[in-house]
N, C-alpha and C positions, 0 to 999 in steps of 0.2 A: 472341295474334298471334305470328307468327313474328319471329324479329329476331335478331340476332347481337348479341356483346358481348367489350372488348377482354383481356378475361382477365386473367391475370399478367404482360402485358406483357414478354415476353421474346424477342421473334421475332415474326414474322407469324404462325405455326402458333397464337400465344396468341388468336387470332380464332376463337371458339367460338359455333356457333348455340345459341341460347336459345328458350324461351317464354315470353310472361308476358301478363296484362291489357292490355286497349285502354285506352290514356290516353284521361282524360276533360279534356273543356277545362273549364278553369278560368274565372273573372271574367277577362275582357280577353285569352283565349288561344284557337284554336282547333286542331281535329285535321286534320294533313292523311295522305291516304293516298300515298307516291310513286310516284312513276314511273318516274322516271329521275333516278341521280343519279351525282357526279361524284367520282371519288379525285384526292388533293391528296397532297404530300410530308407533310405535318403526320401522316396519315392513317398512316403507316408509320411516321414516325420515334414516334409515340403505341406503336404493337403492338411496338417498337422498347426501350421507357423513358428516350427520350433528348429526349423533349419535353418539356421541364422535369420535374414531380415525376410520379410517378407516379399514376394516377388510379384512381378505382374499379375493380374489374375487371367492374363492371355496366355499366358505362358503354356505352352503343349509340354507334360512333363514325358518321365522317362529316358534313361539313359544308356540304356543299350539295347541291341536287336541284331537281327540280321535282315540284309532285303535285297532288291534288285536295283542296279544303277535305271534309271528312266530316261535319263537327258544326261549332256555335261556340258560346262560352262566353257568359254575360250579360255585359254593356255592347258587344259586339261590332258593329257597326253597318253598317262599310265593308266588309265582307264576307260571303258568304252561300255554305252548301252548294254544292258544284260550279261553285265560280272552282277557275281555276288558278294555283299562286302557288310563288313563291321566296321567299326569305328571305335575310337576312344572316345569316353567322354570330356577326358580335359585336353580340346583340339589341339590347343597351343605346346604341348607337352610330348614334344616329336622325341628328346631323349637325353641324354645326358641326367645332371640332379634334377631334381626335384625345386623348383621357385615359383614363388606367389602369381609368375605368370601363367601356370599353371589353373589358377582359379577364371581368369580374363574371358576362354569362352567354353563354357560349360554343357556340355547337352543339357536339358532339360530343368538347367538349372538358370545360367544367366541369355541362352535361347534356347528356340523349341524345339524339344526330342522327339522321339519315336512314335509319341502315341498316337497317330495321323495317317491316313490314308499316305500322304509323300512327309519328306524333310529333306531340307538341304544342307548338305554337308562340305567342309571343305576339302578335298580332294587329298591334302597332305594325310590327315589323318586316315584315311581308311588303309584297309588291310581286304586284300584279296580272300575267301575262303576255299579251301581246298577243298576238289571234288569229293575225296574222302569224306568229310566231314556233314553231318544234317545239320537243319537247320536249329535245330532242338542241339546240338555240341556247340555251333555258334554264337547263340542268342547268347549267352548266358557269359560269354568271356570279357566282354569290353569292363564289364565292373565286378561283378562277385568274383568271377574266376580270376582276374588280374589284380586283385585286392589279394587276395589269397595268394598268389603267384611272387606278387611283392614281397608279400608279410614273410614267405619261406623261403625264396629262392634267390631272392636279392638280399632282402635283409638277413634272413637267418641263416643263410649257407647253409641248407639243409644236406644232409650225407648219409648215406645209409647206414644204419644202427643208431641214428638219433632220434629221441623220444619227441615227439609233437603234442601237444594240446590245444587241441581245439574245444572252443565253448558252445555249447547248444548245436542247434543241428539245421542251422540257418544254411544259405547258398555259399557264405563265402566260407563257413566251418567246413560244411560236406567237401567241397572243392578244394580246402588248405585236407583234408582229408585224402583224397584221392591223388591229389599232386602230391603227400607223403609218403603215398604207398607206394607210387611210379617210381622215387626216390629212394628207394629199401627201406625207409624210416620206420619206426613202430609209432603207433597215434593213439593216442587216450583222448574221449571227448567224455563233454557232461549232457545233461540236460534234464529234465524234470518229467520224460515217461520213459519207460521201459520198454516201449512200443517203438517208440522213437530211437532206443538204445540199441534195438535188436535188429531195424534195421540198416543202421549204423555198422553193425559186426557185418552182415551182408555186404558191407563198402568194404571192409579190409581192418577196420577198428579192434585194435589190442586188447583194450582196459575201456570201457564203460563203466560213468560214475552218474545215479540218479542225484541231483544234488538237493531233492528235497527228502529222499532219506538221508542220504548223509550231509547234512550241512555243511559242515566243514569237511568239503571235497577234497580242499588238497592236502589234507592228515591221509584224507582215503585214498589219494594219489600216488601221499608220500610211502604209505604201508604196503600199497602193493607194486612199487620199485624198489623195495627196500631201503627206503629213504636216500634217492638218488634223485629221483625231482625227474622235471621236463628239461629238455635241450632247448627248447625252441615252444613258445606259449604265444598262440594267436587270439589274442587281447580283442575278442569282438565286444565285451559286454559294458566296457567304462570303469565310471570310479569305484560305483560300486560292487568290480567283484576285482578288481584290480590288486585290492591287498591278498586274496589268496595265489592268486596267479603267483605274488613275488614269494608266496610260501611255497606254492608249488614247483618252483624253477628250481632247475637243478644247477649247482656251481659254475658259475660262469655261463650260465642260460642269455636265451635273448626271449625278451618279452616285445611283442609288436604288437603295439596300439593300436587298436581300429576302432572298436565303437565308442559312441558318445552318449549312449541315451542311459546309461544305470546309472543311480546314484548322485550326489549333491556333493558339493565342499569342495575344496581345493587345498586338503592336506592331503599328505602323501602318506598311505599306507606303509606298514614294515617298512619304515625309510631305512634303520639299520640292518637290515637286511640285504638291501638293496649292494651295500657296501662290504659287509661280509660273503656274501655271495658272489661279488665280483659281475654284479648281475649289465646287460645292458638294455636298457626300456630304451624305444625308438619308433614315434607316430608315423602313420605313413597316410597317406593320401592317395589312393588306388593304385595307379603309376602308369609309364610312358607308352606312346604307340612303340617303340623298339623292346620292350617288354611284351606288349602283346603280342607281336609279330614273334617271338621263342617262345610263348605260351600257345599260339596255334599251331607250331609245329609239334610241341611237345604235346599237348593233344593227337597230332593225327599221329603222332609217333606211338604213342603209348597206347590209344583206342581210349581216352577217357570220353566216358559218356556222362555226364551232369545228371543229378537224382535230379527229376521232374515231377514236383508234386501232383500240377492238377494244372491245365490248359484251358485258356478260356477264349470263347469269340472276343472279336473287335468290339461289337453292341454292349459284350461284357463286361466291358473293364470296372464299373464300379461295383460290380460281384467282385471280380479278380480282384481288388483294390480289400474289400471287406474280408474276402476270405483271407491273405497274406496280413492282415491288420489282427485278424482273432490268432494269430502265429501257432494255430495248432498243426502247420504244415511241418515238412521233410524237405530238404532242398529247396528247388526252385520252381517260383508262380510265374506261368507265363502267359501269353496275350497274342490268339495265329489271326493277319489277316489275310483275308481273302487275296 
């Protein structure tokens, strides 16, 4: 099968097509072939060496898609030849909290993802897709959309007439956008074009804030709530925008952490704040297949369709790979095969 794989890690260029044998499913695993699947930050910062240790350079990256079962292994039951299915990418993490065994088997991080003619998967984690649903509403749920899902609907007990902020206009921002609107919420996001902002307002978007005219965004957050702040602040961009975010929160807000790549140090921004506010900051790490499994229904419940930037062939991926790396995108870069 054809497949790509993350090389020496040094750059995006270290994205090198490969050959190798069709996995065979194992006891309790099956093969699917994809279809469509979805690039994540993770995805760059890996071809990058900045996503914790370095990993194989065989390693088939990618962590979520959508595709067809091809075969399945013995004990396999719930499943059969030509379902269409997703997956989580942290297999181990069927539900309940959140624990480091979670990290144990990773798509595309500690084995090989989507980006391959097949992969094998283990049987526990997959999730059925509804007919309802394309493959383009799929691809894009096992991480952007359930990082985003997490961030508001577990963590933040989102409720209608709560303010959201989302940062930039990445997949998992647009997506904590569109699951806030499904929720009555009102959403404020940022970002650095106006081009970017406007199609943001077409999502459902309240308050758009360019935050290279206004720097200090969340004064300009705070001014046009009347200084009442966010309810709920989905924390993609790290340390360094982390201390406006806790300016931006509104009394007793929930700020969720997600990204990791802004900024340096390990002091804590408007630390008294944090306490006058009554604020709760809480990291989250994508979350469970019994998450994803209420985020695709609430998908086909609601019709959300995922902003899709720009689709690229199989042959393409290290175009796909460069274009999501110049981050001049909207939503989500994805990758159809054949």
């Amino acid at each position: 099968m054809k497949a790509f794989q993350i090389g020496e890690q040094s750059g995006i260029q270290s994205l090198t097509a490969t050959t190798r044998p069709d996995p065979v499913a194992a006891a309790g695993q099956v093969v699917v072939a994809p279809r469509l699947i979805s690039l994540n930050n993770r995805d760059i910062q890996i071809l990058r060496g900045s996503y914790g240790a370095k990993k194989p350079q065989e390693r088939v990256p990618v962590s979520e898609g959508v595709g067809i079962i091809t075969s399945v292994g013995d004990g396999v039951t719930a499943f059969a030849v030509g379902d269409r299915v997703i997956s989580s990418h942290f297999v181990n993490w069927s539900g309940g909290d959140f624990g480091y065994h979670a990290f144990g088997f990773d798509l595309g991080v500690t084995h090989d993802g989507w980006l391959a003619e097949r992969v094998a998967i283990p049987a526990h984690a997959l999730i059925r897709v509804p007919e309802a649903l394309s493959d383009a509403q799929a691809a894009a749920l096992p991480s952007a959309g359930l990082t985003a899902w997490n961030a508001l609907v577990e963590v933040g007990k989102v409720k209608a007439g709560d303010l959201v902020l989302c940062l930039g206009t990445g997949g998992v921002a647009t997506f904590a956008l569109q699951i806030a609107k499904a929720n009555g919420a009102r959403v404020a996001i940022t970002s650095s074009s106006d081009e970017k902002l406007a199609l943001a307002r077409t999502l459902g978007a309240d308050i758009t804030i360019n935050y290279r005219t206004s720097a200090d965004w969340a004064a300009e957050l705070m001014a046009q709530t009347g200084n009442t702040g966010a309810d709920i602040v989905v924390e993609t961009g790290g340390q360094g925008t982390l201390g406006q975010s806790i300016a931006a929160a509104a009394v007793n807000g929930r700020i969720v952490i997600i990204g990791v790549t802004a900024g340096q140090g390990l002091s804590v921004p408007n630390y008294g704040t944090i306490i006058g506010k009554n604020l709760t900051l809480k990291g989250i790490a994508n979350g469970s297949n019994a998450m994803l499994a209420k985020l695709v229904r609430a998908v086909e419940v609601n019709k959300i369709d995922p902003l899709v930037a720009k689709t690229f062939k199989f042959d393409e991926a290290p175009e796909a790979y460069a274009y999501f790396a110049a981050a001049e995108h909207v939503g989500k870069v994805m990758i159809e095969l054949a």
